[in-house]
VEXKOLTI-308780 format. One line per field, with one value per atom (N, C-alpha, C): residue number from 1; atom name; x, y, z. Coordinates in nm, 2 decimals. Layout:
REM VEXKOLTI-308780
i: c(NUM/...)
at: c(CA/...)
px: c(X/...)
py: c(Y/...)
pz: c(Z/...)
***
This chain:
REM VEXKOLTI-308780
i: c(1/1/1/2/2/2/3/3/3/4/4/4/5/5/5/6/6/6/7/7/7/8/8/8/9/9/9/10/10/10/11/11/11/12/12/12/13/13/13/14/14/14/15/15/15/16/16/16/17/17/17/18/18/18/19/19/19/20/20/20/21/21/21/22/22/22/23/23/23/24/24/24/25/25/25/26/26/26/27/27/27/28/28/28/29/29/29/30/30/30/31/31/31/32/32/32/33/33/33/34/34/34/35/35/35/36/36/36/37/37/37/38/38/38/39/39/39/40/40/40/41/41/41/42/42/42/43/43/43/44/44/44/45/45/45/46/46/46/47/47/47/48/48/48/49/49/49/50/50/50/51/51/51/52/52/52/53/53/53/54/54/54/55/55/55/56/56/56/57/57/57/58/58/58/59/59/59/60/60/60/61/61/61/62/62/62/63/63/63/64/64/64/65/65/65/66/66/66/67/67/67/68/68/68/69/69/69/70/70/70/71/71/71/72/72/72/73/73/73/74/74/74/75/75/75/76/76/76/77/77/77/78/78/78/79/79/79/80/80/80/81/81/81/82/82/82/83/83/83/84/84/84/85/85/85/86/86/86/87/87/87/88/88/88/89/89/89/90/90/90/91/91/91/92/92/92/93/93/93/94/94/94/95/95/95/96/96/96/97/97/97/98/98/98/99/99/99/100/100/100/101/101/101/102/102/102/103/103/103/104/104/104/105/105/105/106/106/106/107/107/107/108/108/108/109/109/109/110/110/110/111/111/111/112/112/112/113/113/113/114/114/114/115/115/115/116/116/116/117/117/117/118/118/118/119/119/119/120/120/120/121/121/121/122/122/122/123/123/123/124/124/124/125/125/125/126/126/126/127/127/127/128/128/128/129/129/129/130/130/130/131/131/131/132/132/132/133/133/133/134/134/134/135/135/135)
at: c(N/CA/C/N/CA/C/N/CA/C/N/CA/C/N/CA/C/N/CA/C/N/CA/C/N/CA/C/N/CA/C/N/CA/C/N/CA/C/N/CA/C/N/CA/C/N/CA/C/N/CA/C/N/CA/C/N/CA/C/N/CA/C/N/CA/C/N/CA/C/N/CA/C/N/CA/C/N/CA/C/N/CA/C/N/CA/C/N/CA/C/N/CA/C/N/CA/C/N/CA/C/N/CA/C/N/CA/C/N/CA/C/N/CA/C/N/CA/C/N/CA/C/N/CA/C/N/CA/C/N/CA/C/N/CA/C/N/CA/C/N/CA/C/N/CA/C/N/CA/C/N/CA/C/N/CA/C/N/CA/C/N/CA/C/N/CA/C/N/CA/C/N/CA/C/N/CA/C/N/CA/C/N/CA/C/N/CA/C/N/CA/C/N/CA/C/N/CA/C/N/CA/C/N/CA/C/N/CA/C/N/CA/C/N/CA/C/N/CA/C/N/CA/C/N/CA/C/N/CA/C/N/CA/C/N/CA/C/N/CA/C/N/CA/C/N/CA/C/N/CA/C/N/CA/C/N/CA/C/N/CA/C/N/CA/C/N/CA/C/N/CA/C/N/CA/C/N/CA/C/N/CA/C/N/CA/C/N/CA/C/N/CA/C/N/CA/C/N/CA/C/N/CA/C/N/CA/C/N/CA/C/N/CA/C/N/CA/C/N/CA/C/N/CA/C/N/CA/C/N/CA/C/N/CA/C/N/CA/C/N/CA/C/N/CA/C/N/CA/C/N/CA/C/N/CA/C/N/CA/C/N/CA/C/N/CA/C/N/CA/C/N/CA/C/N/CA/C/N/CA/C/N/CA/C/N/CA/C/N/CA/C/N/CA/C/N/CA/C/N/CA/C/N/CA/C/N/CA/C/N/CA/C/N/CA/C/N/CA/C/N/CA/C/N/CA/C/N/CA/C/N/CA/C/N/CA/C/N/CA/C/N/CA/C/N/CA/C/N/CA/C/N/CA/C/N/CA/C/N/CA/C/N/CA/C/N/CA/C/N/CA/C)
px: c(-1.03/-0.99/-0.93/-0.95/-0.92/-0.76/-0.71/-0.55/-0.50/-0.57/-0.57/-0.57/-0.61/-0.62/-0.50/-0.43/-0.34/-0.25/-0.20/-0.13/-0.06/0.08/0.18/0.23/0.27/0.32/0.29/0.34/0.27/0.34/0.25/0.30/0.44/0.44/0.60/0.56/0.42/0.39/0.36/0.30/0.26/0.38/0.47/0.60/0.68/0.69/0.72/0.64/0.52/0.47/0.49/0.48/0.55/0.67/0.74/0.91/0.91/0.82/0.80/0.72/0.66/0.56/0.61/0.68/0.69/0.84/0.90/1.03/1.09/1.24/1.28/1.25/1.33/1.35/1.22/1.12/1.03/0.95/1.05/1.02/1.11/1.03/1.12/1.11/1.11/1.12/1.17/1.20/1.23/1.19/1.22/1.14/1.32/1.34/1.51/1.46/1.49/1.49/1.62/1.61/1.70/1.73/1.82/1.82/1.78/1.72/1.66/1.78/1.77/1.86/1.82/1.70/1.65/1.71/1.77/1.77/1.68/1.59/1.44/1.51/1.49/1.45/1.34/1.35/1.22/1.23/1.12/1.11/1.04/1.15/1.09/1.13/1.00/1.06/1.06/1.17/1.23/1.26/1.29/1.29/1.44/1.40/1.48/1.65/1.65/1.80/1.88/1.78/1.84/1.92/2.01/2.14/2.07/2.05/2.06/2.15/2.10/2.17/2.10/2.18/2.08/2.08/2.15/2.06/1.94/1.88/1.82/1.67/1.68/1.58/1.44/1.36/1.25/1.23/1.20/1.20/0.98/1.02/0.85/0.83/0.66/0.63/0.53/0.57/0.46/0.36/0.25/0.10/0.15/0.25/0.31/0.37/0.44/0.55/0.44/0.30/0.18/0.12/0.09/0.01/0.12/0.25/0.34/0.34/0.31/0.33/0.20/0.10/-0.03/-0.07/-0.06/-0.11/-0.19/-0.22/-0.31/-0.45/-0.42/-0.54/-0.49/-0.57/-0.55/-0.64/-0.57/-0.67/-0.71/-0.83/-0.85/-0.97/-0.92/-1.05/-1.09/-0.98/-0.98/-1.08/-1.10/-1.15/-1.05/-1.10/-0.97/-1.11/-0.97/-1.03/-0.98/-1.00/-0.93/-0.92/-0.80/-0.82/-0.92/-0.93/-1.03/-1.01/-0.98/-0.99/-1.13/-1.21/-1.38/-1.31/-1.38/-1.38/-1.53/-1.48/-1.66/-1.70/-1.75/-1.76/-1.83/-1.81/-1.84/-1.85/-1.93/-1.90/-1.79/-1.70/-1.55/-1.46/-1.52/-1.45/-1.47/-1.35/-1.38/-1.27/-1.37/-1.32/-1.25/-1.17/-1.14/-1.15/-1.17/-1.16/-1.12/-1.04/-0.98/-1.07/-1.07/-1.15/-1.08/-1.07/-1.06/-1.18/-1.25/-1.35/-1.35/-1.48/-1.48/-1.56/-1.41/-1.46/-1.61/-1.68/-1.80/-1.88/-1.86/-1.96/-1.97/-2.05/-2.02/-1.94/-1.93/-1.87/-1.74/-1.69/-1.61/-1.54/-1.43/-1.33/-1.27/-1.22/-1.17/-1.14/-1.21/-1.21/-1.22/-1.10/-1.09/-1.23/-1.20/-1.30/-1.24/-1.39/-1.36/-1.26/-1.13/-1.07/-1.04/-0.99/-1.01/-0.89/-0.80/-0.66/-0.65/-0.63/-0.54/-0.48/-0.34/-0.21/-0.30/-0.36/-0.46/-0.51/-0.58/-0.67/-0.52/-0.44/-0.38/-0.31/-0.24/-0.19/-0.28/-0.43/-0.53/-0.53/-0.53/-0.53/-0.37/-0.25/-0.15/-0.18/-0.22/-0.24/-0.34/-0.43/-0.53/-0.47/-0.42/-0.34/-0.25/-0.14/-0.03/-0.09/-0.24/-0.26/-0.34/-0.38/-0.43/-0.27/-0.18/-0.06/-0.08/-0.11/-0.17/-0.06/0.06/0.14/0.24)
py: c(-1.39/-1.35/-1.47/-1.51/-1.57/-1.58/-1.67/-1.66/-1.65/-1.68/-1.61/-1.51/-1.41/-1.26/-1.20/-1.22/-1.15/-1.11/-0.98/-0.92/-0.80/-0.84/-0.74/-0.65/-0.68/-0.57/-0.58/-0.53/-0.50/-0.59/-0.67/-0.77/-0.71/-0.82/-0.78/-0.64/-0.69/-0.56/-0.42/-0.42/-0.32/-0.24/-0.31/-0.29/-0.19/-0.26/-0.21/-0.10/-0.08/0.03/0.17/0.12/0.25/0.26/0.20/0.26/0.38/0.38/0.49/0.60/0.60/0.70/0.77/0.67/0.69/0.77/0.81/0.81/0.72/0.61/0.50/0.47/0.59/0.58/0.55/0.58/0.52/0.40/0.30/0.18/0.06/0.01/-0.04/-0.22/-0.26/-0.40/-0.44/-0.51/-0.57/-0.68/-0.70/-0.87/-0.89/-1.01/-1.03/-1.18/-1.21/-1.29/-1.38/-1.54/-1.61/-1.73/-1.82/-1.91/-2.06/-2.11/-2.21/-2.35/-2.41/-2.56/-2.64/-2.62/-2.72/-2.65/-2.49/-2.46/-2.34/-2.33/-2.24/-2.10/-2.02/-1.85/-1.84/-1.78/-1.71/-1.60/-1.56/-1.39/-1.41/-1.30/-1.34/-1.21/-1.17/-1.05/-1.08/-0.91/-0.95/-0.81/-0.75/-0.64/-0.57/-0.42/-0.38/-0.38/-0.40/-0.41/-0.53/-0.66/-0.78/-0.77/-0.87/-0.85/-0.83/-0.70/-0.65/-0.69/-0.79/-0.79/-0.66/-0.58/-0.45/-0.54/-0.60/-0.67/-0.75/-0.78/-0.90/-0.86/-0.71/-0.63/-0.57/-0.55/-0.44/-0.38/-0.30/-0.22/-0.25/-0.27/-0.34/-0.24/-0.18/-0.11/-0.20/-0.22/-0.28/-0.17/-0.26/-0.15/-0.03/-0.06/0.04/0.17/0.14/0.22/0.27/0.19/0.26/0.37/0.34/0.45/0.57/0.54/0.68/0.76/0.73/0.82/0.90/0.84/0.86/1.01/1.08/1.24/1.19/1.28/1.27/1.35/1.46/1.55/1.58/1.65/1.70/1.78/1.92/2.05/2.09/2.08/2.09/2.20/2.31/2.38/2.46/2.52/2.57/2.45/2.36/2.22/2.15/2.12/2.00/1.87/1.74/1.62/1.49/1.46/1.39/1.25/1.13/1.06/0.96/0.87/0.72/0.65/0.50/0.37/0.30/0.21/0.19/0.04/-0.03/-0.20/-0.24/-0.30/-0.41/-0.56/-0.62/-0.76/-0.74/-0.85/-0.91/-1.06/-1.14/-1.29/-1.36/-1.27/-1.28/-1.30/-1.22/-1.17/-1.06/-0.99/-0.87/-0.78/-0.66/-0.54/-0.44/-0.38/-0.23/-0.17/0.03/0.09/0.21/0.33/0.45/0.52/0.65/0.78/0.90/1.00/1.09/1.25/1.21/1.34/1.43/1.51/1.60/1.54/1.60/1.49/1.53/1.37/1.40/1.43/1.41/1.44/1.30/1.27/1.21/1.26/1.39/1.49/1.40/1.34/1.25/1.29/1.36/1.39/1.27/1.16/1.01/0.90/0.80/0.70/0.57/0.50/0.35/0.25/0.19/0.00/-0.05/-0.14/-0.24/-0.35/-0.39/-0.45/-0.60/-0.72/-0.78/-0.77/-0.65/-0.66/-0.53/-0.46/-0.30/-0.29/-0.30/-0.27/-0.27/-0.35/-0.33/-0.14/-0.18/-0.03/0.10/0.07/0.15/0.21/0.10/0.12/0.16/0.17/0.22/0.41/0.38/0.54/0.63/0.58/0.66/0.64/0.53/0.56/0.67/0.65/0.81/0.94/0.98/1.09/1.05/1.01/1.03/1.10/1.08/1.08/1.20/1.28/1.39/1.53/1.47/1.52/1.54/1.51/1.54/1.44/1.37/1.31/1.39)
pz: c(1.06/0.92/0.85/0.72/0.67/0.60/0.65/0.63/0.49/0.43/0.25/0.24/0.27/0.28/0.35/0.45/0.52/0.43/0.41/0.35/0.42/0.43/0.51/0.45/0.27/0.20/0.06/-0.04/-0.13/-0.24/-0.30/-0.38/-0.48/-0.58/-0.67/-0.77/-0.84/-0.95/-0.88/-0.73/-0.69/-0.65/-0.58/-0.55/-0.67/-0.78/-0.93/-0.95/-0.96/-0.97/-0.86/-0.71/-0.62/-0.66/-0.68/-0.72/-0.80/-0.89/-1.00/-0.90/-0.82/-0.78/-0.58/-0.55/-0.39/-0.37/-0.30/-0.27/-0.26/-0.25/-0.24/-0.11/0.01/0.08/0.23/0.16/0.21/0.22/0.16/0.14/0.24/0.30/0.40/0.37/0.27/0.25/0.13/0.08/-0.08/-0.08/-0.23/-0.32/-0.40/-0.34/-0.41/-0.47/-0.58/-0.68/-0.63/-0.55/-0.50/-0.60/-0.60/-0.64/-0.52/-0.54/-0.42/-0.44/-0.39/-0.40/-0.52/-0.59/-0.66/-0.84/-0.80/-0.90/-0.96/-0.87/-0.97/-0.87/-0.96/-0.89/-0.85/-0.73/-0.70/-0.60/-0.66/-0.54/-0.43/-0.32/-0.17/-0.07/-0.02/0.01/0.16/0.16/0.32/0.36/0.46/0.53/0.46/0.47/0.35/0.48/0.55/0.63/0.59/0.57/0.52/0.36/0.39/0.28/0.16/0.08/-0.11/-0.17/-0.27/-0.39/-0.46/-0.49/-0.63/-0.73/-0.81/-0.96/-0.94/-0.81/-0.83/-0.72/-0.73/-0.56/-0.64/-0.62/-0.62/-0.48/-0.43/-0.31/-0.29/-0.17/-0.14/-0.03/-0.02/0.13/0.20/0.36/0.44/0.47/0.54/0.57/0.66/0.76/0.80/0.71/0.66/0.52/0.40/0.41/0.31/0.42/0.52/0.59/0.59/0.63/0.66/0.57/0.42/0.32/0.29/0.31/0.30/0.38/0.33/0.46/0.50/0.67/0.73/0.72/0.66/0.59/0.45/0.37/0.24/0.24/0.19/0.21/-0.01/-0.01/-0.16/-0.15/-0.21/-0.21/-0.11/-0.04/0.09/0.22/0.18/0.25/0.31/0.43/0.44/0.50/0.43/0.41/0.48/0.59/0.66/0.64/0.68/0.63/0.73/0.66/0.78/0.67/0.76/0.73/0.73/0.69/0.76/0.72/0.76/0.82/0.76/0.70/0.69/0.71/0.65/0.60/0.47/0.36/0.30/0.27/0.18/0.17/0.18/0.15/0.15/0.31/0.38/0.53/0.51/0.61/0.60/0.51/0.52/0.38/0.45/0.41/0.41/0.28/0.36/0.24/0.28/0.24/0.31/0.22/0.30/0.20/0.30/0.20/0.28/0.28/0.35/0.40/0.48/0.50/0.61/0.67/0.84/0.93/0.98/1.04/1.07/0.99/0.86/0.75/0.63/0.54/0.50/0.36/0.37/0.21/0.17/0.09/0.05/-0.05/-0.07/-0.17/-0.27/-0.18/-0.25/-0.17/-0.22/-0.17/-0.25/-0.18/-0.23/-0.23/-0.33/-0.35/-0.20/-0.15/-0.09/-0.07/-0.03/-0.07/0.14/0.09/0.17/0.22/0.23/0.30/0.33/0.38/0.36/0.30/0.27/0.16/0.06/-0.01/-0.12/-0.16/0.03/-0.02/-0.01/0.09/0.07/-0.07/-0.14/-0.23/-0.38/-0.31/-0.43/-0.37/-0.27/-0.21/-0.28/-0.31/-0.32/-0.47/-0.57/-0.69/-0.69/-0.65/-0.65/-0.63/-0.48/-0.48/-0.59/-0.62/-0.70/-0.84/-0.89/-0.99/-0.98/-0.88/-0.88/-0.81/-0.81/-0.76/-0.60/-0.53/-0.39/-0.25/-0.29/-0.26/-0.26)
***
């Protein structure tokens, strides 16, 4: 895999945006806005146990902390829709993408874009549920 792609948690805006949509408490990392030696701020996130300043935090989730919130099934329609991750390649490396179907079928209720990290696809899967109320 290409070391450009690795992504453990969920950038600063994505971060901002689950705050509004997740529980807090299911966020196990933050982005704290430091001051460095040279003078400059900058954001850098770090495991949510390490020292909080609150004026200076956004609350961040790792790929771990995105799957926990994520159900494992979703029943719509007297249907239930399980979830899966699928793995690809593209030009890029490789893809993920979640959906949640009936299993062994390809019947597909919702599913994320191809994306070259997980957190990505995860964090398109809870904007989906969140926006059909299903979180």
């Amino acid at each position: 895999m290409d070391m450009a792609t690795i992504k453990s948690y969920t950038d600063l805006e994505q971060s901002k945006k689950l705050t509004e949509i997740l529980p807090l408490e299911s966020a196990d990392m933050h982005w704290q806005y430091i001051e460095e030696d040279n003078r400059q701020l900058q954001w850098f996130c770090f495991p949510k146990d390490f020292s909080i300043n609150q004026h200076n935090t956004v609350l961040a989730w790792s790929l771990a902390a995105l799957l926990s919130v994520l159900p494992f099934h979703l029943i719509v329609d007297n249907q239930r829709y399980a979830f899966s991750m699928h793995k690809g390649l593209n030009k890029d490396g490789e893809t993920y993408m979640i959906r949640y179907n009936v299993f062994n079928t390809d019947i597909c209720l919702y599913a994320t874009d191809y994306y070259n990290n997980t957190v990505d696809a995860c964090y398109e899967m809870v904007l989906k549920l969140h926006e059909r109320k299903l979180l």
